[in-house]
C-alpha positions in Angstrom: 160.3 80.0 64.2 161.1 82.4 61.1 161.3 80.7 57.7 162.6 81.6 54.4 160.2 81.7 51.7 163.0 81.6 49.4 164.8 78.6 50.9 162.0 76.4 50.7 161.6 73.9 47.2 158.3 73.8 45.3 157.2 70.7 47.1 158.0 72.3 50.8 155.8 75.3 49.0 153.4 73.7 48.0 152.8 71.5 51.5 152.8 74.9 53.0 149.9 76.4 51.1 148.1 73.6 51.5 148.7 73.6 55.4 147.9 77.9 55.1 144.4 76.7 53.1 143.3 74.1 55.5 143.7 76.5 58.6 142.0 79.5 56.7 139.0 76.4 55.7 139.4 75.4 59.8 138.9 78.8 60.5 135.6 79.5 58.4 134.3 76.6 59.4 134.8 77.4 63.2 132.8 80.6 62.8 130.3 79.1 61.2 129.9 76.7 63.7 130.0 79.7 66.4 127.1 81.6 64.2 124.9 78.7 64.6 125.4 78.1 67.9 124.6 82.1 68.8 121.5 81.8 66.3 120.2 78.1 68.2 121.2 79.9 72.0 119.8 83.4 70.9 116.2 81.1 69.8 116.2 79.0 73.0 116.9 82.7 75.2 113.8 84.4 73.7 111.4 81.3 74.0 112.7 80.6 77.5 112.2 84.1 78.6 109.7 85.8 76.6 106.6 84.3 78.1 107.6 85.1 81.8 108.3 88.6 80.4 105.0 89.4 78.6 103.5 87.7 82.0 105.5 89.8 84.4 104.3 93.0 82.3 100.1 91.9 82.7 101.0 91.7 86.4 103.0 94.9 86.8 100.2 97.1 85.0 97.1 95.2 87.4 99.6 95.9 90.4 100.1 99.5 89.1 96.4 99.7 88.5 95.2 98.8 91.6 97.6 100.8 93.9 96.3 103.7 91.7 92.6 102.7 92.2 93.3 102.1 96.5 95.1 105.9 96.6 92.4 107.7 95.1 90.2 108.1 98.4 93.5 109.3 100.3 94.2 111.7 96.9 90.8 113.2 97.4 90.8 113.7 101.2 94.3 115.4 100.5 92.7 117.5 98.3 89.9 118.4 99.9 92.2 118.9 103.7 95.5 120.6 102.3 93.6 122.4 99.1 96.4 120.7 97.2 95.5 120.8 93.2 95.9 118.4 90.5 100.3 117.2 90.6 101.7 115.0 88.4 102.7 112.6 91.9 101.9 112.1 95.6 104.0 110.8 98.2 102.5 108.8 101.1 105.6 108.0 103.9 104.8 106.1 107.3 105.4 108.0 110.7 107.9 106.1 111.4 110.2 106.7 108.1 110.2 103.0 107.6 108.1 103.1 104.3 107.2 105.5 101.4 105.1 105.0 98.2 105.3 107.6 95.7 102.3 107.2 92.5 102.6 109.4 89.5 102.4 110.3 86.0 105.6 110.4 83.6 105.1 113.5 82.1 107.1 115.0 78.9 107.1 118.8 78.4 107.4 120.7 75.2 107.7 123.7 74.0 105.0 125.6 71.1 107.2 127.8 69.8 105.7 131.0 71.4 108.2 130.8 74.5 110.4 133.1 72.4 108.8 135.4 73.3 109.0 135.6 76.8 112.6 134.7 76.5 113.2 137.9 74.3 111.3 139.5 77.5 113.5 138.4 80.2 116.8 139.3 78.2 116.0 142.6 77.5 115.1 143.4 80.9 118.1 141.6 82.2 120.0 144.2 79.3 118.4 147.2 81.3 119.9 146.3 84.8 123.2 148.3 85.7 126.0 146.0 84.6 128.0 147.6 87.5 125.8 145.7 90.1 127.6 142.9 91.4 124.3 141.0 92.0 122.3 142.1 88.7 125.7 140.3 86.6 125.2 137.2 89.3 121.8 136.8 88.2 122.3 137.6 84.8 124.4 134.3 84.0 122.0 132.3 85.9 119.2 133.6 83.7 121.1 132.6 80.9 121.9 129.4 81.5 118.3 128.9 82.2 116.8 130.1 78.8 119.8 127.8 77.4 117.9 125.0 75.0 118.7 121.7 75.8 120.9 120.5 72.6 119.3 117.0 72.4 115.8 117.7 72.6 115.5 121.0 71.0 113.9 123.1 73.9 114.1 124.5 77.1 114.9 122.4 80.4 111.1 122.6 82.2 112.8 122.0 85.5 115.6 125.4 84.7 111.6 127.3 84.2 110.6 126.1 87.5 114.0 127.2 88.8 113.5 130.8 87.1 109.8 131.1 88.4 111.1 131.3 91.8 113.3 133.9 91.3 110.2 136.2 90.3 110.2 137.9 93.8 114.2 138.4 93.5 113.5 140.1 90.6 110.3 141.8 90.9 109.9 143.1 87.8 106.7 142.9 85.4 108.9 142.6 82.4 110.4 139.4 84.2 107.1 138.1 85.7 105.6 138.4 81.9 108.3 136.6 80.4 107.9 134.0 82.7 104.2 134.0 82.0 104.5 133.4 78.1 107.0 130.9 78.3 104.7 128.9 81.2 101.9 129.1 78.9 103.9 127.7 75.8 104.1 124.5 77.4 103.0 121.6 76.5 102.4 118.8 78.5 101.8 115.0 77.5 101.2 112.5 79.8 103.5 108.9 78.8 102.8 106.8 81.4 101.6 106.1 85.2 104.4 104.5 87.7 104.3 103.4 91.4 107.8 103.8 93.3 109.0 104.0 97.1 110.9 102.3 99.2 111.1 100.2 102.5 113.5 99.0 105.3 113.7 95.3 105.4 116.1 93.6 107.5 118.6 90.8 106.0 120.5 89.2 109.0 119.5 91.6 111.6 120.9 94.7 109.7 118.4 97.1 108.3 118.5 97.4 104.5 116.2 100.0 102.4 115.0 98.3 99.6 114.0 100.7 96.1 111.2 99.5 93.8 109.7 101.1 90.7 107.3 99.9 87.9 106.1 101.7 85.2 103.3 101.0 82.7 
């Protein structure tokens, strides 16, 4: 229903303020109310959580602790049968496919400034190859887009390196291979923290299900 300001006498105004006030005042007073309520709820969340949190965390490092404790006799009888070197992970899968555990190292790789260098190394050989081979220009966007640095962290994608290490044969060119080289040895690694994941097939009602897990200290 429309009404006419104008139309109404000073009483009829006035009444009508006075019902505008008292809904703005019901109003405040209702998210107030709501505020205090979030603040009480938001208290009775973290106390009701917190302490099955902070115990679920002691019991995920001392299961992460001791599967990495039980896998080093298998990590040094792999060693010592396939010759494999230190790696940041192992995977261990049953014969049967119906189980895998995978125990590793979160590992964050930078950059010390010197891969320039071997950047400037791979361009200008890829400068020297004919730019009327067809398979010199194919290559020469993929090594660009591997030298590209990643705009959020500042530095080049470690995983585009690996990429560009196995195309050292494709290439085989020294100018390449040393490029490679400097930028490999401008790495720097950190080690962040140790995780356990894998999977397994359960069954729920007779159909097989894989079931993920991960946990990271």
């Amino acid at each position: 229903m429309n009404i006419d300001i104008t139309q109404l006498s000073p009483e009829e105004k006035r009444k009508l303020q006075e019902q505008f006030a008292a809904e703005e005042k019901a109003a405040k007073q209702k998210i107030k109310e709501t505020k205090t309520t979030y603040k009480e709820l938001a208290e009775e969340f973290v106390i009701g959580n917190i302490d099955n949190l902070v115990f679920h965390k002691t019991l995920t490092e001392k299961l992460v602790n001791s599967v990495m404790n039980d896998f080093n006799t298998v990590k040094e009888l792999k060693q010592e049968a396939f010759g494999v070197k230190e790696q940041d992970s192992h995977t261990t899968t049953l014969k049967d496919g119906s189980a895998s555990i995978t125990i590793g190292h979160n590992v964050v790789i930078k950059f010390d400034g010197t891969e320039s260098a071997g950047i400037e190394k791979i361009k200008d050989y890829m400068k020297s190859l004919s730019s009327d081979s067809d398979k010199a220009q194919k290559l020469g966007k993929i090594v660009d887009k591997k030298l590209k640095v990643n705009q959020k962290t500042g530095f080049l994608n470690p995983s585009s390196i690996i990429d560009l290490n196995s195309l050292r044969d494709e290439f085989n060119d020294e100018r390449f291979s040393e490029g490679l080289d400097i930028i490999i040895a401008a790495q720097i690694r950190t080690v962040n923290s140790m995780y356990v994941s894998g999977w397994k097939y359960i069954k729920e009602d007779g159909v097989p299900k894989k079931l993920d897990f991960r946990f990271t200290i």
